[in-house]
N, C-alpha and C positions, 0 to 999 in steps of 0.2 A: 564469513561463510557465503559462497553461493545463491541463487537462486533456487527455488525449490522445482521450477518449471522447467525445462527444457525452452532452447530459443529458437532451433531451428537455423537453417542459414538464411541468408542476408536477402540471395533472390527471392524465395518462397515466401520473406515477410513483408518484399516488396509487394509482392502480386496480390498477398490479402488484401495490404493498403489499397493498391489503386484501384481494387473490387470494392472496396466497402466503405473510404472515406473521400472528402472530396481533396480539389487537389491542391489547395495549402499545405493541410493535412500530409498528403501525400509527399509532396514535397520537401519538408521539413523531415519524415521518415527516412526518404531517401538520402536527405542530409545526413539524418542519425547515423543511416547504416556506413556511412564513407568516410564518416571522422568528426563529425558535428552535433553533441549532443547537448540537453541542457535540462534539468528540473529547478522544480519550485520547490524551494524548501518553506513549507506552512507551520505554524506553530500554534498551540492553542495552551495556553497558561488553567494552568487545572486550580488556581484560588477564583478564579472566575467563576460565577455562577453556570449550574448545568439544567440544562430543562429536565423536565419528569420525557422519561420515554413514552410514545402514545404508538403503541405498531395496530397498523389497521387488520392486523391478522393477530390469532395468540398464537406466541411465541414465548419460548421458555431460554433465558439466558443462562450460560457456563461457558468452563473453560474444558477445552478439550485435555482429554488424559490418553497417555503411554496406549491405553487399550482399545482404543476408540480409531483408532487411525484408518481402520476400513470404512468408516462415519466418512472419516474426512473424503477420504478416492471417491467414496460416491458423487461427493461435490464437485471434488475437481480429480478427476481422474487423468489428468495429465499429470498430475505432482508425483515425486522421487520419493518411494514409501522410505527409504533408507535417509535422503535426509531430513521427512519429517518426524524420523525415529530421530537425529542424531540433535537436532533443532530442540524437541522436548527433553531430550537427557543432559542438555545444555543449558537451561534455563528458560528458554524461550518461552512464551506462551499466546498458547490462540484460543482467541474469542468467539466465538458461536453463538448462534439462533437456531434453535431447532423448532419447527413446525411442525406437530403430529411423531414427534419421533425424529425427523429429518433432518437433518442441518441443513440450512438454506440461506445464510451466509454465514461468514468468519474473516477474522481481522487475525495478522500476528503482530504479537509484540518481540522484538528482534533485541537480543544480547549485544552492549556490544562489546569490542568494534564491531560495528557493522559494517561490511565489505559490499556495496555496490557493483554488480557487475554490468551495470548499463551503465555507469560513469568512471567505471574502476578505478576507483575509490573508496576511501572509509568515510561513513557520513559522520558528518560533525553531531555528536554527541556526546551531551555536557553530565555532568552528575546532578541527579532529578528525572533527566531527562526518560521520558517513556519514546522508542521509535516503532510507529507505525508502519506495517507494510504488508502486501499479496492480502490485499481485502477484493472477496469475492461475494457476492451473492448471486444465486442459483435465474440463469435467465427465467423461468416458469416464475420467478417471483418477482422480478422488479417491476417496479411501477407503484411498489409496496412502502416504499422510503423504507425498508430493513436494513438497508446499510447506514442510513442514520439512527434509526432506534438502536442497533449495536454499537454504534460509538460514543451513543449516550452513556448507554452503560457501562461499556469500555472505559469511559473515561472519568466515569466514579470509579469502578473499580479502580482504576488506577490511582487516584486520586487516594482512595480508601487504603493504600499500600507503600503512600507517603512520595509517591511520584510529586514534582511540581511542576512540568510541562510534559506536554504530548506533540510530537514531532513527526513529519511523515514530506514524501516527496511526489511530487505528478508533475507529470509534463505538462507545458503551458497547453498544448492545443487540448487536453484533455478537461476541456470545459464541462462536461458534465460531472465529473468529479469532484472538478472546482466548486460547484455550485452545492454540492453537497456536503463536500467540507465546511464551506462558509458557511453552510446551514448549522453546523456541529461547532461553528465557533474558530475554526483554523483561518488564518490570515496569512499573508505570505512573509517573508521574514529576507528571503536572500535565493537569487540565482545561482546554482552550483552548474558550471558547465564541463565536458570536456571536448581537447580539439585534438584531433592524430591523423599525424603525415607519416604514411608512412610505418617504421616503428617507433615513430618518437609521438609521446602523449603528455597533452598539457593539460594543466586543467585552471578552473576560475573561479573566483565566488564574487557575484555584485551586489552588493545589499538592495535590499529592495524600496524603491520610493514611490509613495502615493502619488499617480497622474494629478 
């Protein structure tokens, strides 16, 4: 399936880039957009030990239900109500933190195949395997580590549901993700890239080696 967001085209998500990151960053984007793309594929083994979640706010964990989907648009009100109706009648399930009532982040966990359309591709997903993806939390909230007290729990939960790894993907220059995954225990596992000339599309995977 799809993304849940809309992407926009190619110019308008150049112009954000070269507004708001610097110009590696940028760089690399505009690579993305012209046929040169590449994720980190992280993994975190759920027999591993999990910390206790400590959120420096209270925050009540669940999983979002069928009825709640107006909860969700308030978060992200760019999302397709139709395919986060078709996503939960599917199997899929997402993760939340709600604050006072609010949701003020969420993780999903993705069925698979799961169909990448920034690598278009299906991500490699084994049996065990839980895929992580579209984790958001609410800008009035970070600064809050909530999107790591949700992955704590998230990956009890999962764990509590006989998962034995948790999988998810980011892009290299997305270093603060980075760092907060590796706070949650994910490691990096294998490069998944794709390359298109054209109409023709390739794609790669390089296992990943410690510098």
């Amino acid at each position: 399936m799809t993304s849940l967001y809309p992407s926009g085209n190619a110019l308008q998500r150049a112009i954000r880039s070269m507004r708001q990151e610097d110009l590696g960053t940028f760089a690399y984007k505009l690579a993305s957009e012209t046929g040169f793309r590449r994720v980190l594929l992280l993994e975190r083994p759920l027999d591993d030990p999990i910390a206790d979640p400590a959120p420096a706010l209270p925050v009540e964990f669940a999983m979002l239900g069928a009825h709640e989907i107006d909860d969700y648009l308030v978060l992200r009100p760019d999302a397709d109500r139709a395919h986060i109706a078709a996503h939960l009648a599917s199997g899929w399930t997402c993760h939340v933190l709600r604050h006072e009532g609010r949701i003020v982040s969420a993780c999903w966990r993705a069925n698979p195949p799961y169909w990448s359309s920034y690598l278009e591709r299906t991500m490699p997903i084994a049996d065990g395997d839980a895929y992580l993806t579209d984790a958001w939390t609410d800008a009035g909230y970070r600064g809050h580590a909530l999107a790591h007290v949700l992955c704590l729990h998230q990956l009890r939960d999962l764990r509590g549901k006989g998962f034995r790894r948790a999988l998810r993907g980011t892009v290299p220059e997305n270093r603060s993700a980075l760092r907060a995954h590796a706070k949650s225990g994910f490691r990096p596992i294998a490069v998944l890239g794709r390359i298109r000339i054209g109409p023709w599309r390739g794609h790669f995977r390089r296992e990943w080696r410690e510098a």
